[in-house]
mmCIF file as gemmi writes it, N, C-alpha and C atoms, coordinates in Angstrom:
data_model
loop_
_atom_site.group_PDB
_atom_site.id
_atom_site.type_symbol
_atom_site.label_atom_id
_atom_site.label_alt_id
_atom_site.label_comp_id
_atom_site.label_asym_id
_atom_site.label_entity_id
_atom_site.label_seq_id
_atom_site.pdbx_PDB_ins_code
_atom_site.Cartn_x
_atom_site.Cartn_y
_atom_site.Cartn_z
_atom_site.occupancy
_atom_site.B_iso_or_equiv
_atom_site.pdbx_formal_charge
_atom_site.auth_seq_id
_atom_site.auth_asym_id
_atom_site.pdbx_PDB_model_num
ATOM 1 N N . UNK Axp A 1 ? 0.83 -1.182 0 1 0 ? 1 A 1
ATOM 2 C CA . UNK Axp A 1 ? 0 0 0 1 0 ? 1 A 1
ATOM 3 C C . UNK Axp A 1 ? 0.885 1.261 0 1 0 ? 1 A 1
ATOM 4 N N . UNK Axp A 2 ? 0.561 2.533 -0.903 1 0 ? 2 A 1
ATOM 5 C CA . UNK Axp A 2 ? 1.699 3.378 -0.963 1 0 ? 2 A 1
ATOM 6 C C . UNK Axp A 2 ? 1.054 5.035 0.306 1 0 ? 2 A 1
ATOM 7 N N . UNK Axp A 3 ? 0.29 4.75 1.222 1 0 ? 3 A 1
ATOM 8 C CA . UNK Axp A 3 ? -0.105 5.043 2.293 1 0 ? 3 A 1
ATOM 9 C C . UNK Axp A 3 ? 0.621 4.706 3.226 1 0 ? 3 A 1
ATOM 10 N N . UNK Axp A 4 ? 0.896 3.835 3.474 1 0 ? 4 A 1
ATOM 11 C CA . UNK Axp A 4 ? 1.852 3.211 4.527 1 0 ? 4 A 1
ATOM 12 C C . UNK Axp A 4 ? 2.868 4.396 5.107 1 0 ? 4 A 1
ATOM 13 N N . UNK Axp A 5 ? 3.957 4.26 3.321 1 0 ? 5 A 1
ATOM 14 C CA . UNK Axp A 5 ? 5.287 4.659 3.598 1 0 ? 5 A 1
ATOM 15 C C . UNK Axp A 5 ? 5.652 6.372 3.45 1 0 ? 5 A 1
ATOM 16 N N . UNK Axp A 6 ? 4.263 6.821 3.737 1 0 ? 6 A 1
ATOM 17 C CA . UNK Axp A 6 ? 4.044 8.528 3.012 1 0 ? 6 A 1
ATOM 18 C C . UNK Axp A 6 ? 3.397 9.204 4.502 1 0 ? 6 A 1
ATOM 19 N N . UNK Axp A 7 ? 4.206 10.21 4.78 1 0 ? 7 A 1
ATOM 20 C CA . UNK Axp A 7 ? 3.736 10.922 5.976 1 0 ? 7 A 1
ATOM 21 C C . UNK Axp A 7 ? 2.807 12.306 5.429 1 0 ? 7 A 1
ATOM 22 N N . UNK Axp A 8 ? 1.269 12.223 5.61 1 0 ? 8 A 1
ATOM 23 C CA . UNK Axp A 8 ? 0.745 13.136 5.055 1 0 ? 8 A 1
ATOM 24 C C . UNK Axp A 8 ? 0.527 14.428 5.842 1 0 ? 8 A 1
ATOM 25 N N . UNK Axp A 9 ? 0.169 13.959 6.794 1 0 ? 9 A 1
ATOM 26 C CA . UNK Axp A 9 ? -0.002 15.351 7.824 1 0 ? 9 A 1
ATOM 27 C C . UNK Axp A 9 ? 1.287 15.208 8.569 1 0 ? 9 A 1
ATOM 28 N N . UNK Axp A 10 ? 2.193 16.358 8.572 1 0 ? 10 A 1
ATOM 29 C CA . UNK Axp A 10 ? 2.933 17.014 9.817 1 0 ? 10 A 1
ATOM 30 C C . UNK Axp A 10 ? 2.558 17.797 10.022 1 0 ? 10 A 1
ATOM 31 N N . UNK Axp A 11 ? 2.924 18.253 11.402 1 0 ? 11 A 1
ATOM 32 C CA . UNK Axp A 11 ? 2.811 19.505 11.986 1 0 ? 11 A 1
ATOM 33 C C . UNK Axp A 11 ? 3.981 19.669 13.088 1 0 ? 11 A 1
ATOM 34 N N . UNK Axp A 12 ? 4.381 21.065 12.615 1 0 ? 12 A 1
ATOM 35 C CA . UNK Axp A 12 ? 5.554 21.416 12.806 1 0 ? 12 A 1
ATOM 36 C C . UNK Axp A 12 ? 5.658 23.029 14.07 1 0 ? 12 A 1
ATOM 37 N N . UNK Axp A 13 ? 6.168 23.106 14.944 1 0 ? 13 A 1
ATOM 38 C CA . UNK Axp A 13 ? 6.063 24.648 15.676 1 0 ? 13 A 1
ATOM 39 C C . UNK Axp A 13 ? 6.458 25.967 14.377 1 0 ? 13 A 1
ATOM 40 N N . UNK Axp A 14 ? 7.497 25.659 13.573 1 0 ? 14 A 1
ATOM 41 C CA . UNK Axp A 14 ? 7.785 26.339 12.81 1 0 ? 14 A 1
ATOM 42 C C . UNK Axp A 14 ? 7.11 26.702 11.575 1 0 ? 14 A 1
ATOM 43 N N . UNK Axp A 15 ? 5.599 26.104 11.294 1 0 ? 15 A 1
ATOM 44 C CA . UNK Axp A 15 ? 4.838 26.626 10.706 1 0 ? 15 A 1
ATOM 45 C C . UNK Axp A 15 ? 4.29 28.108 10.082 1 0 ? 15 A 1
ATOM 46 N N . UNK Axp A 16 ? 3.97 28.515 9.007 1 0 ? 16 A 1
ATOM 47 C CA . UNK Axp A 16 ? 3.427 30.088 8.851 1 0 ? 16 A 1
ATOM 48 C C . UNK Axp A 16 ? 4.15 30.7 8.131 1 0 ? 16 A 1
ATOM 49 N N . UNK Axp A 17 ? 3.789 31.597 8.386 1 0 ? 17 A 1
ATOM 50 C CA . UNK Axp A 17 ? 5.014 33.016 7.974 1 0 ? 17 A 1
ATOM 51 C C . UNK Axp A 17 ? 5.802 33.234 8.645 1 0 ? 17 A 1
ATOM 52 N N . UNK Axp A 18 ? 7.04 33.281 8.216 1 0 ? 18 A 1
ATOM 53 C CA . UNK Axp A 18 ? 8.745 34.136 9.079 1 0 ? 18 A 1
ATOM 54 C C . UNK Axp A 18 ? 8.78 34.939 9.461 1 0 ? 18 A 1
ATOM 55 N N . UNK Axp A 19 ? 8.827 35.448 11.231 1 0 ? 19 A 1
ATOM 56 C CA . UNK Axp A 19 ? 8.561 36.596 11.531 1 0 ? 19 A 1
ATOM 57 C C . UNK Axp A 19 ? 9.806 37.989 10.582 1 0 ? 19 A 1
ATOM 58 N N . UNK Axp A 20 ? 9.247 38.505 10.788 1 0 ? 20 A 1
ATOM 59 C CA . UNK Axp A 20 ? 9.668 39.255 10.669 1 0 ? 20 A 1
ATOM 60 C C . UNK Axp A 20 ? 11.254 40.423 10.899 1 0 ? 20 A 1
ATOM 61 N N . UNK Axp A 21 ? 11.847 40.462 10.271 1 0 ? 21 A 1
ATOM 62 C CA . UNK Axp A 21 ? 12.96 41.608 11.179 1 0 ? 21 A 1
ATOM 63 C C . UNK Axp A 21 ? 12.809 42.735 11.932 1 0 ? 21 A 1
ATOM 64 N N . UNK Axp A 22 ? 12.904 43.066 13.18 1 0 ? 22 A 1
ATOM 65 C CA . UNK Axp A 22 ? 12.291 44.348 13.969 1 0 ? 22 A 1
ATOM 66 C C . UNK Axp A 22 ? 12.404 45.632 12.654 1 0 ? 22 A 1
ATOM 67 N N . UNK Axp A 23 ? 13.325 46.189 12.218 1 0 ? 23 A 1
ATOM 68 C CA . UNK Axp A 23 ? 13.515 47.106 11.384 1 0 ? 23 A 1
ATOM 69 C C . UNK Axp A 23 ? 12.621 46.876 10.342 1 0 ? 23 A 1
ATOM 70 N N . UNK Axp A 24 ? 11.489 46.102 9.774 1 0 ? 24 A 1
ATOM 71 C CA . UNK Axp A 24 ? 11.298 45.793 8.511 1 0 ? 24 A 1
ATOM 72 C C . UNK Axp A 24 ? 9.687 45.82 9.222 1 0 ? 24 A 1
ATOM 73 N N . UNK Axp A 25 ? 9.583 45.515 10.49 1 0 ? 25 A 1
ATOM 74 C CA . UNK Axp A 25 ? 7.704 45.587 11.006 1 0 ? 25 A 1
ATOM 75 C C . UNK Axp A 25 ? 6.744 47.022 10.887 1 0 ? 25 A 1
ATOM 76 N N . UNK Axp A 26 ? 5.83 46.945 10.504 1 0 ? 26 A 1
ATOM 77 C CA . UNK Axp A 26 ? 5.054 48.158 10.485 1 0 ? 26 A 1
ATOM 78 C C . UNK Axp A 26 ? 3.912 47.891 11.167 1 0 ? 26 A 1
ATOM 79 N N . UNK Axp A 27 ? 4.682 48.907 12.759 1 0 ? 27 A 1
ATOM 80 C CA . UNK Axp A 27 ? 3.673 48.991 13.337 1 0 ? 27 A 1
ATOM 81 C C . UNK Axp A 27 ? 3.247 50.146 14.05 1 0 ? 27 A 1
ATOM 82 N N . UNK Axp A 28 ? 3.53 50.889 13.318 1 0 ? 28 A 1
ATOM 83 C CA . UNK Axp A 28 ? 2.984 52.655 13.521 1 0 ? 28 A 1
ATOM 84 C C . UNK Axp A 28 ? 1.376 53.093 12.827 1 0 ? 28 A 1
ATOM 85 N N . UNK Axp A 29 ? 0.487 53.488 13.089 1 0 ? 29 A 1
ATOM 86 C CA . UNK Axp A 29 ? -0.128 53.342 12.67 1 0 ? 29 A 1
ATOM 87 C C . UNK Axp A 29 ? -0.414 55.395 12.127 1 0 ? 29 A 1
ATOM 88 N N . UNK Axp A 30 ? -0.723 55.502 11.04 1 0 ? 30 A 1
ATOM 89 C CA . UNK Axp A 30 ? -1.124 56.683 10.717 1 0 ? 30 A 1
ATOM 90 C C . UNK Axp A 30 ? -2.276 57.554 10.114 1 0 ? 30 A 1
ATOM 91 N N . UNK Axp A 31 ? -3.3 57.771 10.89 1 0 ? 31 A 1
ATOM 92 C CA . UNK Axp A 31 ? -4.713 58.132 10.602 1 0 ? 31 A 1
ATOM 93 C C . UNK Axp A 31 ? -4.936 59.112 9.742 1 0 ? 31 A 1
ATOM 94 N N . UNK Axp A 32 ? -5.52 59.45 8.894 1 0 ? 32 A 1
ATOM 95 C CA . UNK Axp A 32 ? -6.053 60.159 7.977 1 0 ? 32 A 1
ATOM 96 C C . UNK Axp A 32 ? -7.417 60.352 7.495 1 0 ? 32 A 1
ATOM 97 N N . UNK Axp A 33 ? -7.85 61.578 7.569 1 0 ? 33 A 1
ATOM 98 C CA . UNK Axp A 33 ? -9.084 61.529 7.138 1 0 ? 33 A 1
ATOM 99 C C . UNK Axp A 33 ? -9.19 62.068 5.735 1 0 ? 33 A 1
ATOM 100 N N . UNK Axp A 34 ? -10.316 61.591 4.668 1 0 ? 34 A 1
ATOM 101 C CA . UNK Axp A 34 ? -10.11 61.848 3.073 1 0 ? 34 A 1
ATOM 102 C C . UNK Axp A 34 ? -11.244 62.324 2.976 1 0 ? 34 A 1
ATOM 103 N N . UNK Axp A 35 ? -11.632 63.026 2.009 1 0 ? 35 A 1
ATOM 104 C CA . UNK Axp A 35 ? -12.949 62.782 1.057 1 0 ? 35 A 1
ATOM 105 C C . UNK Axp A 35 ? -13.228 61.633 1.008 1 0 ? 35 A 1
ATOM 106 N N . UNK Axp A 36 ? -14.962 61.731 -0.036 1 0 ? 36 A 1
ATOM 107 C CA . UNK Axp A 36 ? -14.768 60.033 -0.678 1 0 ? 36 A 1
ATOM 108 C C . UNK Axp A 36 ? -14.471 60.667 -1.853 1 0 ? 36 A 1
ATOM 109 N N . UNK Axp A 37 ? -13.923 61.41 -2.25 1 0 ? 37 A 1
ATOM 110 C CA . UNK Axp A 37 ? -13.319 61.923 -3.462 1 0 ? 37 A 1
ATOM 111 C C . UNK Axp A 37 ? -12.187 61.679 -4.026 1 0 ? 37 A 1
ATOM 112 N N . UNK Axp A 38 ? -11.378 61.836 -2.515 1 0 ? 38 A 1
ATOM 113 C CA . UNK Axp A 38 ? -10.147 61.611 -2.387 1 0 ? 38 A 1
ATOM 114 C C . UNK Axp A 38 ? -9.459 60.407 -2.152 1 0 ? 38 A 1
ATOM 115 N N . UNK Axp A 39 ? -10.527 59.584 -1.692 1 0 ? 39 A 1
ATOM 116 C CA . UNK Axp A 39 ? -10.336 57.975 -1.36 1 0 ? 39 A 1
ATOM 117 C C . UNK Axp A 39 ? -10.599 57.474 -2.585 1 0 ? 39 A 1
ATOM 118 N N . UNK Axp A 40 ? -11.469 57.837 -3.22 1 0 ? 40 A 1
ATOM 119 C CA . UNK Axp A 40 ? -11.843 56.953 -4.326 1 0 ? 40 A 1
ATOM 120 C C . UNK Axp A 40 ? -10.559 57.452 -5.698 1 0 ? 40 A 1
ATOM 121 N N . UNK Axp A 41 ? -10.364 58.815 -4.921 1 0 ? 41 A 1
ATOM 122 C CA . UNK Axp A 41 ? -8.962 58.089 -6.094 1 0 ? 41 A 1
ATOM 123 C C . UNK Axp A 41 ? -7.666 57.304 -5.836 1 0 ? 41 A 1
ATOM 124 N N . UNK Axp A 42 ? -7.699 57.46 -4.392 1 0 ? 42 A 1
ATOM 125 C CA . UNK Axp A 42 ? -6.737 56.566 -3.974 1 0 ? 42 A 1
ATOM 126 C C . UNK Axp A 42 ? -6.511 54.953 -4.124 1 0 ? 42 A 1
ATOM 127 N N . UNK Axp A 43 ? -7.828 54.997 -4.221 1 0 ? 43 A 1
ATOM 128 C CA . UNK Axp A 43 ? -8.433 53.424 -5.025 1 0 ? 43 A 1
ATOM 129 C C . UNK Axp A 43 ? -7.519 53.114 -6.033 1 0 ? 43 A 1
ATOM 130 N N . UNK Axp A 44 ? -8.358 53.895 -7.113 1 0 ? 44 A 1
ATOM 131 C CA . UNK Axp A 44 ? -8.364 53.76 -8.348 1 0 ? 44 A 1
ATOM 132 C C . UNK Axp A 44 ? -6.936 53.744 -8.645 1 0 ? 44 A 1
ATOM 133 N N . UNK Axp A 45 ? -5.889 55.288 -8.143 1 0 ? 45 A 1
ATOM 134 C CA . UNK Axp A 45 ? -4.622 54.665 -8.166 1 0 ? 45 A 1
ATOM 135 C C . UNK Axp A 45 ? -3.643 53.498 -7.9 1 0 ? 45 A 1
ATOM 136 N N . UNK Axp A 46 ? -4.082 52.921 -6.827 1 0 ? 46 A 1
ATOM 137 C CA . UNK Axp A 46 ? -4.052 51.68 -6.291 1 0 ? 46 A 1
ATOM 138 C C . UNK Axp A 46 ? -4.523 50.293 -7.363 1 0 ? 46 A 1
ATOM 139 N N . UNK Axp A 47 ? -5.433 50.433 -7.503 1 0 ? 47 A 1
ATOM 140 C CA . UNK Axp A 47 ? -6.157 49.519 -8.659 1 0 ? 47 A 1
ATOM 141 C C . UNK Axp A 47 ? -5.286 49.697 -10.108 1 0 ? 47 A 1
ATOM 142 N N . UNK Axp A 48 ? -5.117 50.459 -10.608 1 0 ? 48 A 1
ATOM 143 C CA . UNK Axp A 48 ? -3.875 50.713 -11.343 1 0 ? 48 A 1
ATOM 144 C C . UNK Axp A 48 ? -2.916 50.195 -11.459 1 0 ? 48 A 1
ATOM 145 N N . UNK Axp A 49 ? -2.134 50.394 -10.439 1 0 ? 49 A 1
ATOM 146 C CA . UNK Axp A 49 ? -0.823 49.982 -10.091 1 0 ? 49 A 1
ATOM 147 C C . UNK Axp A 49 ? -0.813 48.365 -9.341 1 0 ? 49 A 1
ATOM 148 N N . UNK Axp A 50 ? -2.248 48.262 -9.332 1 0 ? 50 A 1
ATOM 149 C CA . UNK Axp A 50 ? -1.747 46.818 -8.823 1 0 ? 50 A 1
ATOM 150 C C . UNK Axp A 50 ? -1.03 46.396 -7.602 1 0 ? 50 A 1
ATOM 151 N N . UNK Axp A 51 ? -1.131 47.623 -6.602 1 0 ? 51 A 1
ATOM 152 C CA . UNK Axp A 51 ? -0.437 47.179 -5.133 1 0 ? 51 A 1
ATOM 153 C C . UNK Axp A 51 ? -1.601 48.161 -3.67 1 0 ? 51 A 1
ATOM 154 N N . UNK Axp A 52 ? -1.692 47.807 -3.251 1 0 ? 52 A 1
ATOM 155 C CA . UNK Axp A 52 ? -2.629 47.845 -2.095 1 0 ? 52 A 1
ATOM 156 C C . UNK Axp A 52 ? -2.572 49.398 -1.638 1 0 ? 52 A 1
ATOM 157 N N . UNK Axp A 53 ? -3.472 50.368 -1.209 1 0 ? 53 A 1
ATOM 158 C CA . UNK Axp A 53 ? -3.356 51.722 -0.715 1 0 ? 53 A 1
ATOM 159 C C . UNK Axp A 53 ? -2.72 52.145 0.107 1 0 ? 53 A 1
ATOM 160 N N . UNK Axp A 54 ? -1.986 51.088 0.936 1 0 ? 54 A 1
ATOM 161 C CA . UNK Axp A 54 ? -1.155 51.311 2.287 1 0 ? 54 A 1
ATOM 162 C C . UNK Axp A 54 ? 0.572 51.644 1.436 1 0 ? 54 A 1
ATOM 163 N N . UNK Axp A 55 ? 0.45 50.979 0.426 1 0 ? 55 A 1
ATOM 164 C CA . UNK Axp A 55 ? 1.451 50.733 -0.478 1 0 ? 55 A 1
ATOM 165 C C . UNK Axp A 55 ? 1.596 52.773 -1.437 1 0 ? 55 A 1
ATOM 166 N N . UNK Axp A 56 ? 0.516 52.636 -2.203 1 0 ? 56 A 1
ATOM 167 C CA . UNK Axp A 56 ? 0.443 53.889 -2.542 1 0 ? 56 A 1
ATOM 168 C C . UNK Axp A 56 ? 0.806 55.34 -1.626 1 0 ? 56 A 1
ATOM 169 N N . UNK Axp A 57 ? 0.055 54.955 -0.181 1 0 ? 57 A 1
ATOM 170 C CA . UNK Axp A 57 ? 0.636 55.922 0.631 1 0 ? 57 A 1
ATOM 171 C C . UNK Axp A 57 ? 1.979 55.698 0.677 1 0 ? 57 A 1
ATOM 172 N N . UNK Axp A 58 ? 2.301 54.816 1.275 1 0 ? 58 A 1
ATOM 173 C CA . UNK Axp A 58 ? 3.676 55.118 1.52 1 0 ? 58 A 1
ATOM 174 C C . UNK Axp A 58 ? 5.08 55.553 0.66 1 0 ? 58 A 1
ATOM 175 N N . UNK Axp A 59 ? 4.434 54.903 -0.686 1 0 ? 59 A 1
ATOM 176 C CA . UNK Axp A 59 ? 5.327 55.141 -1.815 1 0 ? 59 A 1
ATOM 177 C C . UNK Axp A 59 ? 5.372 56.976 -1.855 1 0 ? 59 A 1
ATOM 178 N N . UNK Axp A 60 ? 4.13 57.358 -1.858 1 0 ? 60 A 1
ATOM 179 C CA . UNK Axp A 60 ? 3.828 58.983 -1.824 1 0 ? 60 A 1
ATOM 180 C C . UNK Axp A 60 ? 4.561 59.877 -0.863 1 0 ? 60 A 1
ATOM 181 N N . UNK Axp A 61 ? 4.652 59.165 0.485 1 0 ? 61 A 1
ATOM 182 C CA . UNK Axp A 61 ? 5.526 59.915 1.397 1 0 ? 61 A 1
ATOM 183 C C . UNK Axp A 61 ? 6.445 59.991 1.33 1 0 ? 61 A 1
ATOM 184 N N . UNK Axp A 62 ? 7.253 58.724 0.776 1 0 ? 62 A 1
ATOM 185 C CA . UNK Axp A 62 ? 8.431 58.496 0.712 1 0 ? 62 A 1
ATOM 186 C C . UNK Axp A 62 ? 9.02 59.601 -0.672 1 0 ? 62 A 1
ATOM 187 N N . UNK Axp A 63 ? 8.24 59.722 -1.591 1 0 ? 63 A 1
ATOM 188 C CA . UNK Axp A 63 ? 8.467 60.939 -2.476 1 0 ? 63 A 1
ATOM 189 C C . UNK Axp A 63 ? 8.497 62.137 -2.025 1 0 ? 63 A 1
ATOM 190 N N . UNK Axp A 64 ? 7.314 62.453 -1.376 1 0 ? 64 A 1
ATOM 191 C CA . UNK Axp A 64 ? 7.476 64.084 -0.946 1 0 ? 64 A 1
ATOM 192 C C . UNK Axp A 64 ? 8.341 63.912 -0.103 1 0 ? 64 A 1
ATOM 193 N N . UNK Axp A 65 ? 9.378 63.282 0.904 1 0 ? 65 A 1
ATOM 194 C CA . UNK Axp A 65 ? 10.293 63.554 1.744 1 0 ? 65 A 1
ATOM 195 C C . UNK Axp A 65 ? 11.333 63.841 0.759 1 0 ? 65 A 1
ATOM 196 N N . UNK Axp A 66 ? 11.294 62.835 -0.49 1 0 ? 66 A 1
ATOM 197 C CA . UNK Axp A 66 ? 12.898 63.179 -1.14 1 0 ? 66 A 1
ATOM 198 C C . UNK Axp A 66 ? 12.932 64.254 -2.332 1 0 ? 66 A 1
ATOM 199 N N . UNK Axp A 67 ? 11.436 65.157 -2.246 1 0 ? 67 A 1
ATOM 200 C CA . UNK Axp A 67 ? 12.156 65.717 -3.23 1 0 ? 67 A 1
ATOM 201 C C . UNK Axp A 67 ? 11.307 67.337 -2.579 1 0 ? 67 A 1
ATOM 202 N N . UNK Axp A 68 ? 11.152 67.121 -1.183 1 0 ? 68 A 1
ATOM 203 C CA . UNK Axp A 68 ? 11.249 68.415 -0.645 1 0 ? 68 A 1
ATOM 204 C C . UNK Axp A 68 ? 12.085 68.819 0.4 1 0 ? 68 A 1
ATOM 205 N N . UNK Axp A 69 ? 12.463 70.374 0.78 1 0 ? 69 A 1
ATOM 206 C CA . UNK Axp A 69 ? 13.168 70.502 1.83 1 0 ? 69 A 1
ATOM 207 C C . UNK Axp A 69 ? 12.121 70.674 2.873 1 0 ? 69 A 1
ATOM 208 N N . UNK Axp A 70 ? 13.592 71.186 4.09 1 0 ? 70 A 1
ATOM 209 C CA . UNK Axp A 70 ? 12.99 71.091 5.515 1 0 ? 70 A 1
ATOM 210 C C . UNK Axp A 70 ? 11.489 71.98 5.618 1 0 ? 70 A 1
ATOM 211 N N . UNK Axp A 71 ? 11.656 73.068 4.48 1 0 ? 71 A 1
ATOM 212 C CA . UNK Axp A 71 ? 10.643 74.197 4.47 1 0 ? 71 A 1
ATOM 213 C C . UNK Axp A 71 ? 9.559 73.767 3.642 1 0 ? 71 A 1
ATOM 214 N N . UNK Axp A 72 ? 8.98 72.858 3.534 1 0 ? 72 A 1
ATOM 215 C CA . UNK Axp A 72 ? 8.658 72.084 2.469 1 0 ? 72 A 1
ATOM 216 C C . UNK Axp A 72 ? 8.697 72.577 0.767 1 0 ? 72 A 1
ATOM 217 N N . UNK Axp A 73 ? 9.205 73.465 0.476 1 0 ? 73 A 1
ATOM 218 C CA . UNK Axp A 73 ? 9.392 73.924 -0.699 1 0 ? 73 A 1
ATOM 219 C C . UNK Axp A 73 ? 10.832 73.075 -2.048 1 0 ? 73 A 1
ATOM 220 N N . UNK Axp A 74 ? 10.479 73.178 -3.044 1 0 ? 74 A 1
ATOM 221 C CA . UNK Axp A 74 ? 11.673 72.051 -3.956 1 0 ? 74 A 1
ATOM 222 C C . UNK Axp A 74 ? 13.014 72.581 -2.975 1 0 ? 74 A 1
ATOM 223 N N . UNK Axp A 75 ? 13.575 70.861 -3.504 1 0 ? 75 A 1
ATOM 224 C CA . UNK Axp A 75 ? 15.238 71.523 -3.138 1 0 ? 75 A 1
ATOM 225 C C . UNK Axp A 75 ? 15.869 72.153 -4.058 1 0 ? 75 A 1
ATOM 226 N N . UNK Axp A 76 ? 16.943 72.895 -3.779 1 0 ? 76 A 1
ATOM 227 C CA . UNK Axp A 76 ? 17.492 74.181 -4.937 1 0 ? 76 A 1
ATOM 228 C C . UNK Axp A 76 ? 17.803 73.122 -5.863 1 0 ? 76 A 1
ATOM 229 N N . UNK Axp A 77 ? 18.311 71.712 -5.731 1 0 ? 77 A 1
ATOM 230 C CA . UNK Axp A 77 ? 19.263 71.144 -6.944 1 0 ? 77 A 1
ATOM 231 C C . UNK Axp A 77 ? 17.997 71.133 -7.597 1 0 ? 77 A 1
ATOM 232 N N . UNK Axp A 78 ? 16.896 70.76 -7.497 1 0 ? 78 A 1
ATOM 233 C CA . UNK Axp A 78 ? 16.042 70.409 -8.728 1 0 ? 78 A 1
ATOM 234 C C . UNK Axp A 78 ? 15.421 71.515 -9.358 1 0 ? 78 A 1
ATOM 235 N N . UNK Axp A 79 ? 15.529 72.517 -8.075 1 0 ? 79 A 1
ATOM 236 C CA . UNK Axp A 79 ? 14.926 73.837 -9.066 1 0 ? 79 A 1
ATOM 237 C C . UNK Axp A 79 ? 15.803 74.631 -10.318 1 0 ? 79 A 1
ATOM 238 N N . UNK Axp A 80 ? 17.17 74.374 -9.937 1 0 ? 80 A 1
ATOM 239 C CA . UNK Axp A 80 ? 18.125 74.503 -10.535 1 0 ? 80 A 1
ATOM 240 C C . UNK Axp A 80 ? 18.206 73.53 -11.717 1 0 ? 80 A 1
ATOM 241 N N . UNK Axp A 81 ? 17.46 72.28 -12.212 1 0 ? 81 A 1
ATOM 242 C CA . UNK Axp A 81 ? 17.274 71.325 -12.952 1 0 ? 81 A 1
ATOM 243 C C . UNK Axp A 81 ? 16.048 72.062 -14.28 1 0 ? 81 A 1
ATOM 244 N N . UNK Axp A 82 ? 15.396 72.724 -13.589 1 0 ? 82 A 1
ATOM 245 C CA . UNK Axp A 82 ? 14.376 73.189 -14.293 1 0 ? 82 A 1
ATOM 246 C C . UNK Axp A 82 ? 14.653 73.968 -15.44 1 0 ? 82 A 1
């Protein structure tokens, strides 16, 4: 019988998903309130791109940090690009 010699169920502690690296966890949480104007395009951008709205935000922040200064206005190199 080829039942016999075949282990079908294990179960293992090390099961799941791999936690995580402390540096790599997101667990800050950051509230915002939108339109549904403004949500629904956040959607739609999202839907687009094919990656989740938490994703879109963050990609977005991570832009306006690098391409503004402390004053939030352009940095000179790029205005100087113009």
């Amino acid at each position: 019988m080829l039942t016999d010699s075949v282990n079908v169920l294990h179960l293992s502690s090390c099961m799941g998903r791999p936690k995580l690296a402390p540096h790599l966890r997101r667990s800050k949480i950051l509230p915002v309130r939108l339109s549904a104007a403004e949500f629904a395009e956040l959607e739609r951008v999202a839907d687009l791109a094919d990656v989740s709205i938490g994703q879109v935000v963050r990609e977005g922040i991570a832009l306006y940090m690098t391409t503004k200064g402390k004053d939030g206005h352009r940095k000179r190199k790029e205005k100087n690009q113009r």
